[in-house]
Wavefront OBJ file of the C-alpha trace (Angstrom):
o trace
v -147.280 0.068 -59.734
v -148.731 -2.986 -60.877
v -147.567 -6.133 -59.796
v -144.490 -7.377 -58.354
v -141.350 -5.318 -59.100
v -139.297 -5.772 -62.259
v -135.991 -4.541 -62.167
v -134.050 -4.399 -65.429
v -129.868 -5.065 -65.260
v -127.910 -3.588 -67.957
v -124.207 -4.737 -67.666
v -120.987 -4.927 -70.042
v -120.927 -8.808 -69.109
v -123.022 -11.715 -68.633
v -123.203 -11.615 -64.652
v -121.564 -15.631 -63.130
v -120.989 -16.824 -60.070
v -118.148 -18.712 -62.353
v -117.154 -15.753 -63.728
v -113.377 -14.986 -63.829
v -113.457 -11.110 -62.833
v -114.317 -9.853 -59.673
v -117.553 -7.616 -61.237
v -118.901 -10.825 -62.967
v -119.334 -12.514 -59.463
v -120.226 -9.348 -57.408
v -123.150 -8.886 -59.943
v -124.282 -12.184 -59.976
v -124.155 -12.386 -55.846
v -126.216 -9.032 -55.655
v -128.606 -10.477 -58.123
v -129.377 -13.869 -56.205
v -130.258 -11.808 -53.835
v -132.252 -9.167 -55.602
v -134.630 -12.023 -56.551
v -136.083 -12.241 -53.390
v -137.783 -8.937 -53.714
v -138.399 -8.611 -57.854
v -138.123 -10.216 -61.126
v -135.193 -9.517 -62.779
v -134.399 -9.160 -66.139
v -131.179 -8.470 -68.308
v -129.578 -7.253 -71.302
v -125.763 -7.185 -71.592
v -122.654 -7.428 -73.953
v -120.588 -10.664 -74.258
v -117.680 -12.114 -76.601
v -119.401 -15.399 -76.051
v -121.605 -16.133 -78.984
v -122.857 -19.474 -77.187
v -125.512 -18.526 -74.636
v -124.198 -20.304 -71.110
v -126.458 -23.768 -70.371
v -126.588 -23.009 -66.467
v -126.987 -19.418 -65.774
v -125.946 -17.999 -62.532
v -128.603 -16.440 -61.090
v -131.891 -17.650 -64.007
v -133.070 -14.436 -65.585
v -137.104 -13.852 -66.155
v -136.173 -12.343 -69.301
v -132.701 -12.084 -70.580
v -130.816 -10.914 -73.888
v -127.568 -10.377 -75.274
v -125.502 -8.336 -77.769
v -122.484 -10.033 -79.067
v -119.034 -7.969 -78.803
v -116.538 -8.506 -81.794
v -113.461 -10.321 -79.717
v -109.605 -8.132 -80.292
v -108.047 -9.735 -83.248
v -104.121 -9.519 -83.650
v -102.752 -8.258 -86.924
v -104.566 -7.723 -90.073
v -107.758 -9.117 -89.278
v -108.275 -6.899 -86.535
v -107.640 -3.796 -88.300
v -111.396 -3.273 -89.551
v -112.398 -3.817 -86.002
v -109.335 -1.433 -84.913
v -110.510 1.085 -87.183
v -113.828 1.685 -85.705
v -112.686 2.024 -82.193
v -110.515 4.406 -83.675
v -113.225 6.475 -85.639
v -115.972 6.327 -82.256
v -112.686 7.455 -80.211
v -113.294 11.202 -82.131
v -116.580 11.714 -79.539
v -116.123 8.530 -76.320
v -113.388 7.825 -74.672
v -111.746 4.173 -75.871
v -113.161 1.461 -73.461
v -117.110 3.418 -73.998
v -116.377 3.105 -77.229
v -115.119 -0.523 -77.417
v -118.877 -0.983 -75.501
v -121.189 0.242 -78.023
v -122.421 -2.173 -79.823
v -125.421 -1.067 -82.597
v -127.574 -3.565 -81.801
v -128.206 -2.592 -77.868
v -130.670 -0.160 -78.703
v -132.924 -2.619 -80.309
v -132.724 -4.684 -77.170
v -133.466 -2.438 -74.997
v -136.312 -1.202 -76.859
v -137.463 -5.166 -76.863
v -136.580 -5.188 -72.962
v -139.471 -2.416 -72.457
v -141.826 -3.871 -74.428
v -141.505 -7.515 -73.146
v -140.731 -6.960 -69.297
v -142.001 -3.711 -68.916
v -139.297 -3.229 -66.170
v -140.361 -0.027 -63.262
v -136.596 0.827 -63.035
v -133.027 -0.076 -64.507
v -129.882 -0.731 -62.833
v -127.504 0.185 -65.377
v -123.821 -1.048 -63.934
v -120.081 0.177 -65.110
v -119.364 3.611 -67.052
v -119.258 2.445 -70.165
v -122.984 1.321 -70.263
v -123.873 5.100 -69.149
v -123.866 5.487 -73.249
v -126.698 3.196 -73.244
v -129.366 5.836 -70.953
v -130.999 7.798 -73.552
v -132.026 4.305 -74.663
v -133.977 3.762 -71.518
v -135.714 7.360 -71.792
v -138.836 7.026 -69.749
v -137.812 3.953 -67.480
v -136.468 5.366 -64.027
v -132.607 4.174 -63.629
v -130.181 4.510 -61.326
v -126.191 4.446 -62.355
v -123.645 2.167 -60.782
v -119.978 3.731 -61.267
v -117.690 0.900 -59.964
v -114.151 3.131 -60.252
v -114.994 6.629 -59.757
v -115.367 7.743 -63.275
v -113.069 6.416 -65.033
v -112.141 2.712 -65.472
v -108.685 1.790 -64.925
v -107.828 -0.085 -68.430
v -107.488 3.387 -70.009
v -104.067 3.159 -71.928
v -104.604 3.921 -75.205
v -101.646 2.477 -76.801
v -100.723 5.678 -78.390
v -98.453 7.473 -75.373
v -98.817 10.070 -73.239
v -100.674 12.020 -76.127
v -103.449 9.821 -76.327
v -103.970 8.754 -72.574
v -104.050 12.353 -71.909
v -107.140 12.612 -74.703
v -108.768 9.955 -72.848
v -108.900 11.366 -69.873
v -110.175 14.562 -71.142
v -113.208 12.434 -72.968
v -113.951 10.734 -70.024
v -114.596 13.623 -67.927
v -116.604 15.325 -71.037
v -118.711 11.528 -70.782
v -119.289 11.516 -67.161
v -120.719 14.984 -67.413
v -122.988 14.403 -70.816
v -124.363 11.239 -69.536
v -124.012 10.683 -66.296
v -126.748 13.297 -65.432
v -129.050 11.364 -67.503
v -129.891 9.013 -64.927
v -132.400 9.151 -62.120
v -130.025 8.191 -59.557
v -125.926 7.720 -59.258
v -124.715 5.332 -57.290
v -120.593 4.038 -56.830
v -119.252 0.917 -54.476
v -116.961 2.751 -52.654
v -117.160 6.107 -50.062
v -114.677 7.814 -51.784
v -115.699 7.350 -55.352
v -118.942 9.095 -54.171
v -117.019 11.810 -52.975
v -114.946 12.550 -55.886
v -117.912 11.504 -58.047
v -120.054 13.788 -56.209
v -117.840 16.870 -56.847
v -117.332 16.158 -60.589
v -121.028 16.072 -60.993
v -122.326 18.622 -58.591
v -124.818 15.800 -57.044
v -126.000 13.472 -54.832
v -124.368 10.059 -55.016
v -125.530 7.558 -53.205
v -123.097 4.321 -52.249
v -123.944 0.484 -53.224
v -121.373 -1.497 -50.769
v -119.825 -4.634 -52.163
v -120.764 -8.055 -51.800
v -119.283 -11.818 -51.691
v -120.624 -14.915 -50.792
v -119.448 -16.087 -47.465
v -118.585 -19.815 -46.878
v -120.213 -22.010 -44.494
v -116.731 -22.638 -42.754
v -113.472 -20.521 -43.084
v -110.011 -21.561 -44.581
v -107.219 -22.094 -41.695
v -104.798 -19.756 -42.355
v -102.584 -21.024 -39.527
v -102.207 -24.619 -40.728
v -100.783 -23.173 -44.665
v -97.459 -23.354 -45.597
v -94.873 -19.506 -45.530
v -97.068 -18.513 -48.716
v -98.554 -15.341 -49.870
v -100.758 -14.888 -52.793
v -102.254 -12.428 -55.409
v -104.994 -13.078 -57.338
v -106.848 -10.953 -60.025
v -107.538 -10.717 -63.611
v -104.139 -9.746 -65.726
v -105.569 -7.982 -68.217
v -106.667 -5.431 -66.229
v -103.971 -3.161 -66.375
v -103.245 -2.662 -62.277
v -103.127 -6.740 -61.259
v -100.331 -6.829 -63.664
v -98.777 -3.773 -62.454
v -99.163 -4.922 -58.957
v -97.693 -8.355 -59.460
v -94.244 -7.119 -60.955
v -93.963 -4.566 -58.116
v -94.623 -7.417 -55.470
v -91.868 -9.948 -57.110
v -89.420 -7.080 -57.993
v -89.535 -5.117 -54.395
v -91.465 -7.151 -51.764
v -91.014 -10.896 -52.525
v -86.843 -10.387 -51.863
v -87.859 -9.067 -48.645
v -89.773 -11.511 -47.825
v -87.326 -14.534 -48.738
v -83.868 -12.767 -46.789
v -86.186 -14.003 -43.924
v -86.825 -17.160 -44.798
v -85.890 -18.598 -48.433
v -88.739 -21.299 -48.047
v -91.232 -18.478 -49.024
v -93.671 -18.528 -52.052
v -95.706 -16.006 -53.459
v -98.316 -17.622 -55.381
v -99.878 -15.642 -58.375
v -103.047 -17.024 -59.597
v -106.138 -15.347 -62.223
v -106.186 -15.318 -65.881
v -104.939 -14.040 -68.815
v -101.447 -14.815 -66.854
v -99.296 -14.969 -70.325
v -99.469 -11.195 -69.428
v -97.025 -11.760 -66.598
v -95.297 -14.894 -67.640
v -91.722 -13.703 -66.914
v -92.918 -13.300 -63.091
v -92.673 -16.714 -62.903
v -88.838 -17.287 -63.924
v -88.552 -15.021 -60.161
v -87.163 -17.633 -57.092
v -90.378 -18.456 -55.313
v -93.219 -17.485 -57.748
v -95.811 -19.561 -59.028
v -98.228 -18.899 -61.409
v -101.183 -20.523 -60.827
v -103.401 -19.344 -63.601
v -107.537 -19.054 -63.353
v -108.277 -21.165 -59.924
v -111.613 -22.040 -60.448
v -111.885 -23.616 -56.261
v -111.716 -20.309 -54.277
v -111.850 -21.941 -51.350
v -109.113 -24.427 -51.926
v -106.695 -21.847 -53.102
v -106.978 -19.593 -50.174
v -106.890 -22.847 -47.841
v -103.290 -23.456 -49.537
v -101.570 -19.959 -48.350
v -100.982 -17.959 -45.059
v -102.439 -14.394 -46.476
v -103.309 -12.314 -49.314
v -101.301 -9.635 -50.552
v -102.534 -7.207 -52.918
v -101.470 -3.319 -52.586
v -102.167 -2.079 -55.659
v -100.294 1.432 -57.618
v -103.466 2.518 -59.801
v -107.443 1.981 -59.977
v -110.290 2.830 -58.037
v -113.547 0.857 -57.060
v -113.719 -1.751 -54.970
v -111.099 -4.874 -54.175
v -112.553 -8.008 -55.338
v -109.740 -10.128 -54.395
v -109.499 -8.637 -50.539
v -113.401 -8.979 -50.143
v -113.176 -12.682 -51.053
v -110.044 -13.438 -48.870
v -111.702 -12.056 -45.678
v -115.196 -14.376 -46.905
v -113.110 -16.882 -46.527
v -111.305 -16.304 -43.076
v -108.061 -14.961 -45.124
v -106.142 -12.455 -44.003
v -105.312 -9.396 -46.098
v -101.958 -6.978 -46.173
v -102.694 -4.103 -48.784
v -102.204 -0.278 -48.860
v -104.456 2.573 -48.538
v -105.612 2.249 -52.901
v -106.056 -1.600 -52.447
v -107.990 -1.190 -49.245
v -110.682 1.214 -50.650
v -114.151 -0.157 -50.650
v -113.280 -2.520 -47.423
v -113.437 -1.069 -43.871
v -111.992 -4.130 -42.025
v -109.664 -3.329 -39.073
v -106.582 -5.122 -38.231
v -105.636 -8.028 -37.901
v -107.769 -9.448 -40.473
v -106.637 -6.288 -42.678
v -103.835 -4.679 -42.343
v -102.421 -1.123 -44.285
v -99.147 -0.562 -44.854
v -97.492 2.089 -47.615
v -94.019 1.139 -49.060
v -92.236 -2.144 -49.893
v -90.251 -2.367 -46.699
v -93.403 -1.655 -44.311
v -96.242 -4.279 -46.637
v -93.113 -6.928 -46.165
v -92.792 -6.228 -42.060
v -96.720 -6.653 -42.008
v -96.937 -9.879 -44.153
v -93.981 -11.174 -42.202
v -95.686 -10.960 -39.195
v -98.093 -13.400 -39.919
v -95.609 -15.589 -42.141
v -93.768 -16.153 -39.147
v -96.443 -17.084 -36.907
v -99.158 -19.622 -37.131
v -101.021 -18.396 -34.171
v -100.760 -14.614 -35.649
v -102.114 -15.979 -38.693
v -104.912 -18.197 -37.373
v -106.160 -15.178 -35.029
v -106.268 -12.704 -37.999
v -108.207 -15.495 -40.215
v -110.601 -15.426 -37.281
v -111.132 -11.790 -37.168
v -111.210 -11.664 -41.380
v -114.501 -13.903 -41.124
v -116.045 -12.644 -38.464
v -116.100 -9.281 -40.338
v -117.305 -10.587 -43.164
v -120.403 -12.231 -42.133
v -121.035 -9.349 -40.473
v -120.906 -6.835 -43.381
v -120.533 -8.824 -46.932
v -123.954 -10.770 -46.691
v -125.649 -9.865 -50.170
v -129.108 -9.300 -48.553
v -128.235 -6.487 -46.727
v -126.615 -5.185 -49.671
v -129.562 -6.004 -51.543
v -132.194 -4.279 -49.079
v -130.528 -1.425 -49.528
v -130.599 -1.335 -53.275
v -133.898 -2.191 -53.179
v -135.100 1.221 -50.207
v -133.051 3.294 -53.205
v -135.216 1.684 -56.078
v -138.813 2.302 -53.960
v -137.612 5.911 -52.990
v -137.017 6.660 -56.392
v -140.639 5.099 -57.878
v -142.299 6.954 -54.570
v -143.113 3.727 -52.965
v -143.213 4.214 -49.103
v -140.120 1.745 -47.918
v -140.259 -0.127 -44.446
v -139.544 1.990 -41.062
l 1 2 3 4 5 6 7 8 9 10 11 12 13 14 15 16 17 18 19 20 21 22 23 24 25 26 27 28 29 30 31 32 33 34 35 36 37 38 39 40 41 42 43 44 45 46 47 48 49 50 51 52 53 54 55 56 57 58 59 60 61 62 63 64 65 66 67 68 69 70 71 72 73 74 75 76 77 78 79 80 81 82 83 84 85 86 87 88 89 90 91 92 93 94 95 96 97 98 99 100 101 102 103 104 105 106 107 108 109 110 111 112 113 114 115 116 117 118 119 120 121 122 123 124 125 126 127 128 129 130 131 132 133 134 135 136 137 138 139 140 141 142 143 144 145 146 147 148 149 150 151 152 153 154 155 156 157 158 159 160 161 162 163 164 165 166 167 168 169 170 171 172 173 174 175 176 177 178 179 180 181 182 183 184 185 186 187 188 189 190 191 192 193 194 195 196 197 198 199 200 201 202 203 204 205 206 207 208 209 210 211 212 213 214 215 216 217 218 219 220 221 222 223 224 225 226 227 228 229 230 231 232 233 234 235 236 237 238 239 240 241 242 243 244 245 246 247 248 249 250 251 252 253 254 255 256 257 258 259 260 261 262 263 264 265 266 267 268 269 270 271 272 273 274 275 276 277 278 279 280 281 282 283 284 285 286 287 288 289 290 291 292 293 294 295 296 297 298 299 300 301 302 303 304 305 306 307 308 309 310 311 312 313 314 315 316 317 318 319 320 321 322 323 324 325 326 327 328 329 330 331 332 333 334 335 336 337 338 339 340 341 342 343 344 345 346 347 348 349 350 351 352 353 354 355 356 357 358 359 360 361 362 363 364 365 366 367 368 369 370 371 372 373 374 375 376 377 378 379 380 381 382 383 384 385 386 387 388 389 390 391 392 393 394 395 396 397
């Protein structure tokens, strides 16, 4: 290999620090830190036909392919259409991610960075590997083989299609990488069995804060966060107002549950519920979890990693989930704690809505765990021992 190491991200999304999705910010925290060890280049999809002013991390070499944005009525049926005609061979969200002009830019990509390897990231770039043919890349499935916006829109019928096209696209392209990789242990498992293979695991990431929230000094709130129009935040939401947030208020009727993240027209009669708020995008992380006692997030469907219980424990926040919102995180209680059913997640949040001290001692424990595992260099290191293995460099003993 000839000089330093150039390492070639292919994503469905510009990668942000600002972004407003969980994989937008875990991308761009892994690649701040890849770029102590290689140039980085990238090619990705966006519905943003402005190119951002301040990108989050700077890109040697960058390019992007612009996505058609979801149109209501008659002038999205053209665009409708298509989807519909690609659905007859990918299932619907690949096929909502192919866009004709990637090819092109990947060829370019070759030619102009001349990248050793490429990190291609979410299933429904996988389409996108015969592109690279030649170029060494590893796969990054972030929820176990099938994403979880995967209604079709056209009942049980078509979601059952779906699924059947998704496992037929796992096993066409997913063996056309180098290397498979998911976020979580038990994605690699289930991943591993599908494909008959080796899969590695990529843990998460978040940026930790110099200082932690004080979870003890907040007022009796709880909070959600995520994006709404991905179909399990919504799902989750209306199963916290409708079964746990009642629970929570026969205690004491001063309670909140706070719901904050875009797209929240999606769940706009949530809010009519005594104590909900919806908060909307929160662009101040840090000031939003400084304003409530805990996060609670069990979720009913999905698979990858949590985004929104990662950055709660960053930030000295505790966390009350279940088993499926827990998966990708291996904190121990207090700063996490599991619980299954409405009646059991309400006696575990109510332990710490009742008590200060509770609350401040589980805060404690949330950020002590994360600065010991969530630090992107170490997450990076690792990524980086996978990329030398598979170009036969000898990595550090």
């Amino acid at each position: 290999m000839s000089g330093p190491l150039r390492i070639l991200l292919l994503a469905p999304f510009v990668p942000s620090l600002r972004a407003t999705h969980g994989g937008g910010i875990y991308l761009a925290t892994l690649a701040q830190a890849l770029k102590h060890h290689a140039e980085l280049g990238l090619v990705a999809l966006t519905h943003d036909p402005a190119p951002t002013d301040r990108p989050d991390p700077e890109w040697s070499w960058q390019a992007t392919a612009l996505l058609p944005r979801r149109r209501r009525g008659s002038a999205g049926l053209p665009h409708r259409m298509r989807m519909l005609w690609r659905w007859r061979s990918l299932p619907l969200v690949a096929a909502k991610h192919w866009q004709p002009t990637m090819p092109t830019l990947l060829g370019r990509a070759i030619r102009e960075f001349r990248p050793h390897v490429a990190l291609v990231e979410l299933a429904q770039m996988a389409q996108y590997l015969p592109y690279l043919d030649g170029i060494p890349t590893i796969l990054t499935d972030h929820e176990g083989g099938c994403p979880a916006n995967t209604t079709t829109g056209l009942g049980p019928w078509g979601d059952r299609r779906d699924a059947a096209l998704w496992r037929r696209y796992v096993r066409h392209f997913y063996p056309l990488a180098s290397a498979v990789q998911t976020v979580t242990f038990e994605d690699a498992r289930e991943l591993s069995e599908l494909l008959g293979q080796p899969v590695h695991v990529r843990r998460p990431t978040f940026a930790v804060p110099m200082a932690p929230v004080e979870p003890g000094r907040a007022p009796r709130r709880a909070l959600f966060l995520g994006d709404y129009s991905h179909r399990p935040n919504p799902e989750a939401a209306a199963m916290l107002v409708r079964d746990i947030l009642p629970l929570l208020r026969a205690d004491d009727p001063s309670t909140e549950l706070w719901l904050a993240g875009p797209n929240q027209e999606r769940v706009r009669q949530l809010g009519d519920a005594a104590g909900v708020k919806l908060l909307g995008f929160v662009p101040d992380l840090h000031r939003l979890f400084g304003e409530v006692r805990l996060v609670l997030a069990p979720l009913l469907s999905g698979s990858g990693f949590r985004m929104k219980a990662l950055a709660a424990l960053a930030h000295g926040l505790p966390v009350v989930t279940n088993a499926l919102g827990a998966r990708g995180c291996d904190a121990e209680p207090p700063a996490r704690t599991i619980a299954e059913g409405p009646r059991e997640l309400a006696d575990a949040a109510l332990r710490l809505l009742r008590s200060p001290d509770d609350a401040a001692a589980a805060g404690r424990a949330a950020f002590a765990w994360a600065k010991r595992n969530l630090t992107a260099d170490a997450v990076a290191a690792d990524q980086i021992e996978q990329v030398q293995r598979l170009l036969g460099i000898p990595t550090a003993v």
